[in-house]
C-alpha positions as CSV (number, residue, x, y, z in Angstrom):
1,X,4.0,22.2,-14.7
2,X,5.4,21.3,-18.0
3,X,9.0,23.1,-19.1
4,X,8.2,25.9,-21.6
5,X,11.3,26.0,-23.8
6,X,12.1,29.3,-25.4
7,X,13.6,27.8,-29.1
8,X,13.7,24.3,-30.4
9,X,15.3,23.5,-33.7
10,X,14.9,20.1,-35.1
11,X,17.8,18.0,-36.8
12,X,16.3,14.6,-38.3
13,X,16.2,12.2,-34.9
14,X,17.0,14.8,-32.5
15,X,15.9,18.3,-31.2
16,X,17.7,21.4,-30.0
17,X,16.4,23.3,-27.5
18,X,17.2,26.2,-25.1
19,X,16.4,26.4,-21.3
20,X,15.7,30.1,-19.8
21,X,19.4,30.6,-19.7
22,X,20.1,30.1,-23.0
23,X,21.9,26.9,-23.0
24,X,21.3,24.4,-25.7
25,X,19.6,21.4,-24.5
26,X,19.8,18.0,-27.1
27,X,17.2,15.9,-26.7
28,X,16.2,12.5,-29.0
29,X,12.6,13.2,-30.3
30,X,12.5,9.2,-31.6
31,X,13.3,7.2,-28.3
32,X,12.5,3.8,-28.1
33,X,12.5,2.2,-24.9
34,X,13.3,-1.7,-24.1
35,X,10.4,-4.0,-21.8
36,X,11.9,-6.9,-20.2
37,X,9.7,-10.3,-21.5
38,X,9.3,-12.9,-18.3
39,X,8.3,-16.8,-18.4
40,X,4.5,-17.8,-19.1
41,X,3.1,-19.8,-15.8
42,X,2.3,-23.2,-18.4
43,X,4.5,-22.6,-21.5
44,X,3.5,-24.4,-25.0
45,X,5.1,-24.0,-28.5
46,X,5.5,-20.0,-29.2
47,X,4.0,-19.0,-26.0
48,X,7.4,-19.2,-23.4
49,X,7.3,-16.0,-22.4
50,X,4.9,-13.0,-22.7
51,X,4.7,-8.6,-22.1
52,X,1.3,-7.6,-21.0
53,X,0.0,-4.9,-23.8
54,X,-0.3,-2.0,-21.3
55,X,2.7,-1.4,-20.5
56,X,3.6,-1.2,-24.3
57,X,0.6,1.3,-24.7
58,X,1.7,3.5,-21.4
59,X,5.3,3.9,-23.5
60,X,3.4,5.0,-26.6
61,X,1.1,7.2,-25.2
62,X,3.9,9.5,-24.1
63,X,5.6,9.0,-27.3
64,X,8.0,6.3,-27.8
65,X,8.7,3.0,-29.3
66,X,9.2,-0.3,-28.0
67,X,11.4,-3.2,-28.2
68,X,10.9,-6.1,-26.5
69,X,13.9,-7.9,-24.6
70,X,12.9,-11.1,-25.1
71,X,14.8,-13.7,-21.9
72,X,17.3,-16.4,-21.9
73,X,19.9,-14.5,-24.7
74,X,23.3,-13.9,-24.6
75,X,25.5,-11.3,-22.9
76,X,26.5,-10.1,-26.3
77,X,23.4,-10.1,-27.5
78,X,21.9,-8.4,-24.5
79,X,25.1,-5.9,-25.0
80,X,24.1,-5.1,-28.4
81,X,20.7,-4.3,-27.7
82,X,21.7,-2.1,-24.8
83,X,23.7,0.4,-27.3
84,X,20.7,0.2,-29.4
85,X,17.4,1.6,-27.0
86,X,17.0,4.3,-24.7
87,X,15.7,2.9,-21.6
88,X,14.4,-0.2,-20.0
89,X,11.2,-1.2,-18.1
90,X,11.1,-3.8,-15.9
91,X,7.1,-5.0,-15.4
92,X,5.3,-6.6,-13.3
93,X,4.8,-10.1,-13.4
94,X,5.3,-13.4,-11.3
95,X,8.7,-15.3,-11.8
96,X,11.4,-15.6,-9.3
97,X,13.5,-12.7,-8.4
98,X,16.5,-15.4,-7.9
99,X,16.6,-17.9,-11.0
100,X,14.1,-16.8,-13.9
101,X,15.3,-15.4,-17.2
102,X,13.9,-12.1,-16.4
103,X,15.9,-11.7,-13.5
104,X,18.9,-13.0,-15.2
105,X,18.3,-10.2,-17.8
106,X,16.6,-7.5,-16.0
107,X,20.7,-7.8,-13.8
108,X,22.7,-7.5,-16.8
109,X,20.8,-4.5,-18.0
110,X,20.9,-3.1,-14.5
111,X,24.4,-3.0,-14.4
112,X,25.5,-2.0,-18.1
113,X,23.0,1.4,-16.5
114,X,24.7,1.7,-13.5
115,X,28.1,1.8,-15.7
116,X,26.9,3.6,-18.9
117,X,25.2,6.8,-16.3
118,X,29.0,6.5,-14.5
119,X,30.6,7.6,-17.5
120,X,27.9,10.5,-18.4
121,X,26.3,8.1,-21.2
122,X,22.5,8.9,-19.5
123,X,19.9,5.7,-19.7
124,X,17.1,5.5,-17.2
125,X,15.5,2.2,-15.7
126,X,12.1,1.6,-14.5
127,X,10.5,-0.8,-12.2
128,X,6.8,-1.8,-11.8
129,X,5.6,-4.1,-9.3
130,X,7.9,-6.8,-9.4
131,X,10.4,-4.9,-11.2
132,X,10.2,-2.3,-8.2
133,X,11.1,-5.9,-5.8
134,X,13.9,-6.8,-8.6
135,X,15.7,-3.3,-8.4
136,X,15.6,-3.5,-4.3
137,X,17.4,-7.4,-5.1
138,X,20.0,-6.2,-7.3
139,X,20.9,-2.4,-5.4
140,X,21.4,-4.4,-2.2
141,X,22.0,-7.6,-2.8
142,X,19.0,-9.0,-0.6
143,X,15.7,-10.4,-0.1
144,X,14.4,-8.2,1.9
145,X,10.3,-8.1,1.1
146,X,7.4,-9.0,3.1
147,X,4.3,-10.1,2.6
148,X,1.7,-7.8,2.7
149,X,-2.3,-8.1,1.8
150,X,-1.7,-6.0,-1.3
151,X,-3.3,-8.1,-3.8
152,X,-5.8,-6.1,-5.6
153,X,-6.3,-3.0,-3.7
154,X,-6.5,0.9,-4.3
155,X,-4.8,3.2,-2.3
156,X,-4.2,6.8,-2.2
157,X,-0.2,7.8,-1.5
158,X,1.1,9.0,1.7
159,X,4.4,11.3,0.0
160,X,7.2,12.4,1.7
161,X,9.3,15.5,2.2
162,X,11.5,14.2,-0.2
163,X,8.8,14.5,-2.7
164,X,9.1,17.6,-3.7
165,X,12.4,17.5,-4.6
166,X,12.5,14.5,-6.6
167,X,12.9,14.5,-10.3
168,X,10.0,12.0,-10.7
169,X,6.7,14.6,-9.2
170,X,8.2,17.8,-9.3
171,X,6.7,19.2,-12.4
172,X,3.2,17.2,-11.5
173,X,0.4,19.4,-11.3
174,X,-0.8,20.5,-8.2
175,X,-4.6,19.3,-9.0
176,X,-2.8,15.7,-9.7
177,X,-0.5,15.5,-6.4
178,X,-3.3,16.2,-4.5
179,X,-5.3,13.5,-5.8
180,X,-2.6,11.4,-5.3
181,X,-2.9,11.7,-1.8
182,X,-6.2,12.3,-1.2
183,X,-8.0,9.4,-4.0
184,X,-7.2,5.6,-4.4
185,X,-6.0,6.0,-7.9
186,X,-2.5,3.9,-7.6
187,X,-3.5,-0.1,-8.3
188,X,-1.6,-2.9,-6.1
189,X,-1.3,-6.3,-7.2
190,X,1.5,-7.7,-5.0
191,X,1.9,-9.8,-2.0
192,X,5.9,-8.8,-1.3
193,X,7.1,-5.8,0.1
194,X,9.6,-3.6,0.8
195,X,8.6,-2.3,4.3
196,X,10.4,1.0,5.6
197,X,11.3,-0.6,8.3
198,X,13.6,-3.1,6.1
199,X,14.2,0.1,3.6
200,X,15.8,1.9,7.0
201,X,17.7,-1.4,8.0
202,X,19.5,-1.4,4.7
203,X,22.7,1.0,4.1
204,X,22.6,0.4,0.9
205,X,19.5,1.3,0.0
206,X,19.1,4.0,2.4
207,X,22.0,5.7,0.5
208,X,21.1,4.7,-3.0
209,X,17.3,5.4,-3.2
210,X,15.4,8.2,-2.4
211,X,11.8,7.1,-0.9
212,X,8.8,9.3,-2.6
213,X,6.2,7.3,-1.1
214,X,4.7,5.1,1.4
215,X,1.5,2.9,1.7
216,X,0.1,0.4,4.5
217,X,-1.9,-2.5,4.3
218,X,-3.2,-1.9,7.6
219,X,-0.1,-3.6,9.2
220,X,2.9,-2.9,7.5
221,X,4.1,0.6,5.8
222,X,6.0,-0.2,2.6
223,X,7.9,1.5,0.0
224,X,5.8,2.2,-2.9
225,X,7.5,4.8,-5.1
226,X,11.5,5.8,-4.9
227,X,14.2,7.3,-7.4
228,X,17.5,6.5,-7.0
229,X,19.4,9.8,-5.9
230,X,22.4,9.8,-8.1
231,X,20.8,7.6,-11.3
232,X,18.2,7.8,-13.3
233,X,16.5,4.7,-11.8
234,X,12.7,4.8,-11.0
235,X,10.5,2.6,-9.0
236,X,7.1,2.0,-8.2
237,X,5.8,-1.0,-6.5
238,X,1.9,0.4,-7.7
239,X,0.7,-0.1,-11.6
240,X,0.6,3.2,-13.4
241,X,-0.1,1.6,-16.5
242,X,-3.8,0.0,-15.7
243,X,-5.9,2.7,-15.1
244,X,-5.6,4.1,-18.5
245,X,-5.2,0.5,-19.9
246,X,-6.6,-2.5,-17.9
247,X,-10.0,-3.1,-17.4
248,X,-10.1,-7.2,-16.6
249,X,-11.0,-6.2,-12.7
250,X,-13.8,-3.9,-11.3
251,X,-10.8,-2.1,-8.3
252,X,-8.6,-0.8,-10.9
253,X,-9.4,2.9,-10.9
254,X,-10.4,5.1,-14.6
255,X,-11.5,8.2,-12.9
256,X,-10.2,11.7,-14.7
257,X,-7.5,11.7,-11.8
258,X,-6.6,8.1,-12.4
259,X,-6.1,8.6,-16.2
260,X,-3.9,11.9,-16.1
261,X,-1.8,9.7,-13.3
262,X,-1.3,7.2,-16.0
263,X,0.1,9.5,-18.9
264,X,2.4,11.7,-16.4
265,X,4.1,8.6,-14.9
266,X,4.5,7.7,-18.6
267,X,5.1,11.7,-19.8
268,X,8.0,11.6,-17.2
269,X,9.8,8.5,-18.3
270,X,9.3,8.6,-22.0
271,X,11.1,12.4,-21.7
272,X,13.7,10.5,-19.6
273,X,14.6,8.7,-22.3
274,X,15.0,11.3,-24.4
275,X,18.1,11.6,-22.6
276,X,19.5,8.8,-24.3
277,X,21.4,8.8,-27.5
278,X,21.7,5.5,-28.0
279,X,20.3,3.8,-31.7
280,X,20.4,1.1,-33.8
281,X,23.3,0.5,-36.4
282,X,21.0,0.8,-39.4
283,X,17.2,1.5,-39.6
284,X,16.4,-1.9,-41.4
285,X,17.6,-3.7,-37.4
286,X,16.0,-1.0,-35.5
287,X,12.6,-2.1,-37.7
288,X,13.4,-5.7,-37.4
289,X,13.4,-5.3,-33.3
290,X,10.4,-3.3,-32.7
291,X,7.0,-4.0,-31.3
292,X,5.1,-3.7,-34.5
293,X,6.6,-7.0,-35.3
294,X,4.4,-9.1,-33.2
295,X,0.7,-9.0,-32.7
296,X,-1.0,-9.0,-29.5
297,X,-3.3,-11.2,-28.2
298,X,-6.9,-10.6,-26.3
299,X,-6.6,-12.6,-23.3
300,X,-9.3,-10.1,-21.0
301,X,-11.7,-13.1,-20.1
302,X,-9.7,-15.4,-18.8
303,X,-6.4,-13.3,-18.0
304,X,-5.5,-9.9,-15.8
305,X,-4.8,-8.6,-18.9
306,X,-6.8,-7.3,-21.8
307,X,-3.8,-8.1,-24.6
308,X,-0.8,-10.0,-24.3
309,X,2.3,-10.6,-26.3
310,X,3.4,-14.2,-26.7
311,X,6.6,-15.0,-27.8
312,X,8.3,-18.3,-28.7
């Protein structure tokens, strides 16, 4: 159930709103969120590193702008940009978890969170897929996935307790979570892993993460969506962006179900951001960094993914 506010004033960038007790509530009505660029497989001149269109569109949809974080910059630079958006996603992909520039990044971004939601300055991350396997690297400090037959499969999810008291589902509708668990509508494309049994092994992220959900390959039970309980850091090793945006394989799901999963996933971390009061110095950078800037490419025939942004 979406929050009903009572008032809402709105000041340029930013809106003022009341919750039912009557205390104002500032949220930023123009966020723009950051997605983390990764290595092409066979890179040639202007095409070293790419962002798959959907996950740009599942950002928009819910009402926010994009930047891409393109790899291999500087700290500073990285710095800069961090004071500048609202949130980051980290997609899915296939580079190394250890050595690649999107790791590289993906940690210094990580930690700059961890530090600015100490000190009360809020910014919420996001992990898809591999970025769900980066964030389990860099909250513990270890490899600890498995492999798993996960590669192109749809799977209903097996929630929690925890579920219902996690910031992520709670204001889902009740139509939706039971779909969720009753209908393959979440899309795996993985062969790694975090199995519970590793999840329970591990201190650290037994204390740091809340688990939301769980899914088996017939084998092994894995994580496959968690929140961090005392940041706002979101995980989910399943593709909520496809089914309202990929269509390069027959399994990924476009039902009614499938679709309203997409934009709530996407509802949920775009209001996340709103959070965030970060911005740009000036208007003429924030234009210079945005999305719009760069075209994307139709790749569907012979990639997983309908568009793609290259980058040099």
């Amino acid at each position: 159930m979406i929050h009903i506010y009572l008032a809402c004033i709105f000041t340029f960038s930013n809106a003022v709103f009341a919750n039912n007790i009557g205390t104002p509530i500032k949220t930023n009505e123009r966020p723009i969120i950051g997605v983390l660029a990764q290595e092409v497989y066979d890179p040639s001149p202007l095409r070293n590193s790419y962002i798959a269109a959907s996950y740009v569109k599942f950002l928009e949809s819910a009402g926010a702008r994009v930047v891409p974080l393109m790899i291999n910059k500087s700290d500073d630079e990285y710095r800069k940009l961090f004071k500048s958006i609202n949130g980051v996603l980290f997609p899915g992909g296939g580079v190394s978890l250890e050595s690649s520039g999107y790791s590289k990044a993906a940690g210094i971004f990580y930690r700059l969170a961890l530090e600015a939601n100490s000190n009360g300055d809020y910014f919420p991350v996001w992990g898809t897929c591999l970025g769900f396997e980066l964030l389990t690297l860099l909250t513990s400090g270890k490899l600890l996935l498995s492999h798993t037959n996960t590669s192109g499969i749809v799977l209903p999810l097996n929630f929690t307790d925890d579920v219902r008291d996690s910031r992520l589902f709670r204001d889902f509708p009740e139509d939706l979570m039971k779909s969720l668990e009753t209908e393959p509508l979440t899309e795996n494309s993985h062969q790694w892993s975090l199995t519970t049994e590793n999840f329970t092994k591990s201190e650290t992220l037994k204390k740091f993460y809340r688990v939301l959900s769980t899914n088996t390959d017939g084998q092994n039970e894995f994580v496959s969506t968690m929140e961090a309980y005392d940041f706002p850091i979101y995980a989910t090793q399943w593709h909520p962006e496809k089914n309202a945006f990929e269509w390069t394989r027959p399994y990924i799901p476009h039902t009614p179900s499938a679709i309203k999963t997409t934009f709530y996933m996407a509802y949920f971390f775009v209001n996340e951001a709103r959070k965030s009061f970060h911005s740009f110095p000036s208007t003429e950078e924030e234009e210079k960094a945005l999305i719009y800037n760069y075209k994307p490419e139709y790749t569907g025939p012979q990639s997983a993914f309908e568009q793609i942004y290259f980058f040099d």
